[in-house]
C-alpha positions in Angstrom: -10.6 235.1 147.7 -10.5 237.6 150.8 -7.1 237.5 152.2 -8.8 238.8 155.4 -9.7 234.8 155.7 -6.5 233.4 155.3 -3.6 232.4 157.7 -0.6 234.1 157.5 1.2 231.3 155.5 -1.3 231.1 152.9 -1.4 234.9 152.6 2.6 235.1 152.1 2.6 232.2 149.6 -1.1 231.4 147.9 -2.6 234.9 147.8 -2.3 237.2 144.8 -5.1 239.3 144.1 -7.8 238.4 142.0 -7.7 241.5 139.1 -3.7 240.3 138.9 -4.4 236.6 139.0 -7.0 237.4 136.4 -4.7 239.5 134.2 -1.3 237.2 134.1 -4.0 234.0 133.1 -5.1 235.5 130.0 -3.7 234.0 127.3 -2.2 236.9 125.4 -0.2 237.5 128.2 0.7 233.7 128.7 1.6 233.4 124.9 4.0 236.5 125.0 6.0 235.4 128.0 6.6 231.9 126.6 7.2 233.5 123.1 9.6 235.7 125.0 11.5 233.5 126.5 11.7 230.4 124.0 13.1 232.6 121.2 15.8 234.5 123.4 16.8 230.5 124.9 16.4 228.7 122.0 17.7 231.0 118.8 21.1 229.3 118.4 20.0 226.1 118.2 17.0 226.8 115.6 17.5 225.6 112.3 17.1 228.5 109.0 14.0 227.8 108.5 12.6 227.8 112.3 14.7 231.1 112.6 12.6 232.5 109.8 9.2 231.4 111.2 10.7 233.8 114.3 11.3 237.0 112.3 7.9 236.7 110.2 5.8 237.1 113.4 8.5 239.7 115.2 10.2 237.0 117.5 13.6 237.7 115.9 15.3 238.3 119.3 18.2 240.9 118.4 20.2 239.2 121.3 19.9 235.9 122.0 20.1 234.4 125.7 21.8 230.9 125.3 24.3 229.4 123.0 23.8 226.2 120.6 24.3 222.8 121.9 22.8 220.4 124.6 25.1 222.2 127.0 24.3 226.0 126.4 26.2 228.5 127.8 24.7 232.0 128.5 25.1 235.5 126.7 27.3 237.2 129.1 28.2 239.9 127.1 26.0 240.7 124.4 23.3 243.0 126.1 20.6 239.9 126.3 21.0 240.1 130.3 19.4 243.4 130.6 16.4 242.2 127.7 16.3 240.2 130.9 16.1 243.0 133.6 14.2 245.8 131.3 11.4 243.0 130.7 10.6 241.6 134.2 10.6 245.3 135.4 7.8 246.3 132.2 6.0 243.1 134.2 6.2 244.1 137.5 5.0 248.1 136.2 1.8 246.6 134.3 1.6 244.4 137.5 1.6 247.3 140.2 -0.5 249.6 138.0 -3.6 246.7 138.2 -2.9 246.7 142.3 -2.9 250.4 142.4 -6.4 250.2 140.8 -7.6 247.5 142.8 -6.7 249.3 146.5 -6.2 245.7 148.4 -4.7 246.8 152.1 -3.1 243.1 151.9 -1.2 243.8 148.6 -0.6 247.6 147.9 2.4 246.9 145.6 4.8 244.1 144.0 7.6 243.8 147.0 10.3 241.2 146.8 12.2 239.1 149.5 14.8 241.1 151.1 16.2 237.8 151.4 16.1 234.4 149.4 13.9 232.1 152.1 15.7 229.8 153.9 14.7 225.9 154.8 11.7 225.5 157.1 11.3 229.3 156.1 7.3 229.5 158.4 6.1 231.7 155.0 7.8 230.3 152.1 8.3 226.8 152.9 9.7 225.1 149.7 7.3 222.5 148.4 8.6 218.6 148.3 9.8 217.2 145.1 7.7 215.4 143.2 8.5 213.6 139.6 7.3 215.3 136.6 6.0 212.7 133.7 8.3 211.7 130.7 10.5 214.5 131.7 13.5 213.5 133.2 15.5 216.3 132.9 13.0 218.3 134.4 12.6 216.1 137.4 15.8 215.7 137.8 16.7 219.3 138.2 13.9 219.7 140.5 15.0 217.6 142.9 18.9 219.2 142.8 16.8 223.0 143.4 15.3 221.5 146.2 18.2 220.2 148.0 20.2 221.5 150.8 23.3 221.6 148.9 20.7 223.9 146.4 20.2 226.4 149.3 24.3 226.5 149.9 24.9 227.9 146.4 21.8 230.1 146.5 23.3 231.7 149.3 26.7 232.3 147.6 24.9 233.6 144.7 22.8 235.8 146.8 26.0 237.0 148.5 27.7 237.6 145.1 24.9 239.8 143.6 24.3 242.0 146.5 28.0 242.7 147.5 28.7 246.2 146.3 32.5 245.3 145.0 31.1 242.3 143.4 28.3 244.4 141.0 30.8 247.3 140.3 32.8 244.4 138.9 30.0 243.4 136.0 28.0 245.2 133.5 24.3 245.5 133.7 23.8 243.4 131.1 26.0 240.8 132.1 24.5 241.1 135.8 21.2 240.1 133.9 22.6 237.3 132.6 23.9 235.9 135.2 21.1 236.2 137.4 18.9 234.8 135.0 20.8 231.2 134.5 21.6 231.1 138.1 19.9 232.3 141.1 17.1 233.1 139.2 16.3 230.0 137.3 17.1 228.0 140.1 14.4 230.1 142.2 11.7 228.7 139.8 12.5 225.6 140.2 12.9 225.8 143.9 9.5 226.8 144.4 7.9 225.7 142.1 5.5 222.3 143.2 3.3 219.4 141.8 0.2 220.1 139.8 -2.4 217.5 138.4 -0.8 218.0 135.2 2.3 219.4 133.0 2.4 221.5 130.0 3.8 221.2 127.3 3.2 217.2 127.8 5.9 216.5 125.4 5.2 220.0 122.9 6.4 222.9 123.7 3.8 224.8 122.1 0.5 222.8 123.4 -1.6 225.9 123.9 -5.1 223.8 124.2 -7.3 226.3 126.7 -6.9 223.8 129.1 -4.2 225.2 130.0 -5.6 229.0 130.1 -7.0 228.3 133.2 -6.2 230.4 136.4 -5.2 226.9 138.3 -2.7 226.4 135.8 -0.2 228.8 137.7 3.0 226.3 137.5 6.2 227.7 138.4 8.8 225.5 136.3 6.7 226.9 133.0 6.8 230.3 130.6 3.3 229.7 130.1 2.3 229.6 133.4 5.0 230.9 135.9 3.7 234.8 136.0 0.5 233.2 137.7 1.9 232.3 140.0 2.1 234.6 143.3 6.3 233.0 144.2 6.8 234.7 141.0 6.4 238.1 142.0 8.5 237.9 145.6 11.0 236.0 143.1 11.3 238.9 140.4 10.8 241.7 143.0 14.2 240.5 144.8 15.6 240.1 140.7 14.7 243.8 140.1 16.2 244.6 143.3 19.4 243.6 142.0 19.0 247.2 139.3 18.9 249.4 142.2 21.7 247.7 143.8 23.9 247.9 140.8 22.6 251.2 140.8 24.3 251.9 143.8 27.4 250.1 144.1 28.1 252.4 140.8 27.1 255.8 142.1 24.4 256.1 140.0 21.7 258.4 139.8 18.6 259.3 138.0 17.5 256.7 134.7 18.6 253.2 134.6 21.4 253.6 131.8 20.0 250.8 129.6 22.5 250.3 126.5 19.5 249.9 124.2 16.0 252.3 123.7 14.4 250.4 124.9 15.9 246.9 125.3 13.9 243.9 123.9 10.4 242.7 125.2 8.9 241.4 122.2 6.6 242.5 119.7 3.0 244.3 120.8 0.9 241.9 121.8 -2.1 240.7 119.7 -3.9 237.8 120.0 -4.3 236.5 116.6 -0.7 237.4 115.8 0.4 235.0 118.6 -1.8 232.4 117.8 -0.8 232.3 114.4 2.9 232.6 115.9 2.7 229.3 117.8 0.7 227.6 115.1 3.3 228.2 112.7 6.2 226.9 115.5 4.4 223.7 116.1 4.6 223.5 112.0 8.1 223.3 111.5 9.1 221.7 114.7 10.6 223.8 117.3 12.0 221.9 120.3 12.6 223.1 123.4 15.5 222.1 125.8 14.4 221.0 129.0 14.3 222.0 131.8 12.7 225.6 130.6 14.2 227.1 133.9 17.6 225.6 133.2 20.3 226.5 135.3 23.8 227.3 133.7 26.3 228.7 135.4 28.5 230.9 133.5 
């Protein structure tokens, strides 16, 4: 689609360029950032022999995200938060190194929001709530991130993790962590609006090629979020938060990641994550729902 024929509303929240729509809708990359994330949320509650399924195909995360239990708490302290951070930022990378081949005037580079959107925001109006079938939880949470009362406690969140005394205060890793099951979270959900229909329609791991399609770019899923163009303002204002910490700590030079390199999953490879998800559906993996749940620590 030429952005040169869109308004400036559809161009701040519709338009991401082809070669990178393209890109994030293959479903090798779909399948790794689901895997990714369901094995770093779910580990604790996974019984012995789901855990094992995990480590045969290399989604043995070494530091899990969430703890067990219907009311998961997350991993403040065990390094999973900046898994979190070094991940997104590999995303963003692969991301600007397709737009630097591409040349589009109208999207040189992956930029985030200087500032979460506000309500009525002209660009980055948040879409209504709608109801998401069989999926109460989901729905339910929706409508709470699209609130007013929502925006209030985005807006302490936002103060919390840009406020220089505030990051010197936290680790990377826990920074990660708790922009993850906050802010972040509750961004995807925020932003994320009504599509004809829902994966994973009751199984997490429905990978039909229905769902492969570009159109398919729903915010509130791993298999689909990273299609979606509110995903990269989203995660360009996340990986902001690195520099910042950066800052508030006087430092300088590399990221000082505790880990070389932290965790983004195995190499991807098509028939290894196909046989990966085949042999998750096997011995039933669940999924607690919402996938973008917000906990706050």
């Amino acid at each position: 689609m030429d952005p040169g024929l869109l308004t400036d509303e559809e161009c701040a929240m519709t338009y991401l360029p082809r070669p990178v729509v393209d890109a994030m809708a293959e479903r090798m990359m779909r399948m790794h950032h689901m895997l990714w994330h369901v094995s770093r949320n779910e580990w604790a509650n996974l019984t012995d022999a789901q855990k094992q399924v995990f480590r045969d195909h290399g989604w043995d995360p070494p530091r899990p995200a969430l703890t067990a239990g219907a009311t998961p708490r997350p991993e403040l302290d065990n390094g999973s938060g900046e898994d979190f951070l070094y991940m997104h930022r590999q995303m963003i990378a692969e991301v600007n190194a397709i737009l630097a081949r591409v040349g589009d005037p109208h999207y040189p580079r992956v930029e985030g929001w200087p500032h979460i959107p506000a309500p009525g925001d002209a660009e980055y109006p948040v879409p209504p709530v709608y109801t998401v079938p069989d999926d109460p939880a989901t729905t339910a949470a929706l409508a709470k991130a699209k609130s007013a009362a929502s925006y209030t406690q985005i807006q302490q969140w936002e103060q919390m993790f840009t406020d220089p005394a505030s990051l010197r205060g936290m680790t990377l890793g826990h920074l990660g962590a708790s922009v993850e099951f906050t802010i972040h979270n509750r961004m995807h959900l925020r932003w994320s609006a009504g599509m004809p229909a829902y994966r994973p329609d009751g199984d997490p791991f429905d990978v039909d090629r229905r769902w492969d399609a570009p159109a398919y770019d729903w915010l509130a899923d791993f298999y689909s979020s990273h299609v979606n163009p509110v995903f990269w303002k989203l995660h360009g204002w996340v990986d902001a938060r690195i520099d910042a910490w950066m800052a508030a700590n006087h430092r300088t030079g590399p990221v000082p990641w505790s880990y070389d390199p932290p965790w983004t999953g195995p190499m991807r490879h098509h028939l290894d994550a196909e046989r990966t998800v085949a042999a998750l559906r096997a011995v039933g993996v669940q999924v607690r729902k919402p996938l973008f749940r917000v906990v706050e620590p």
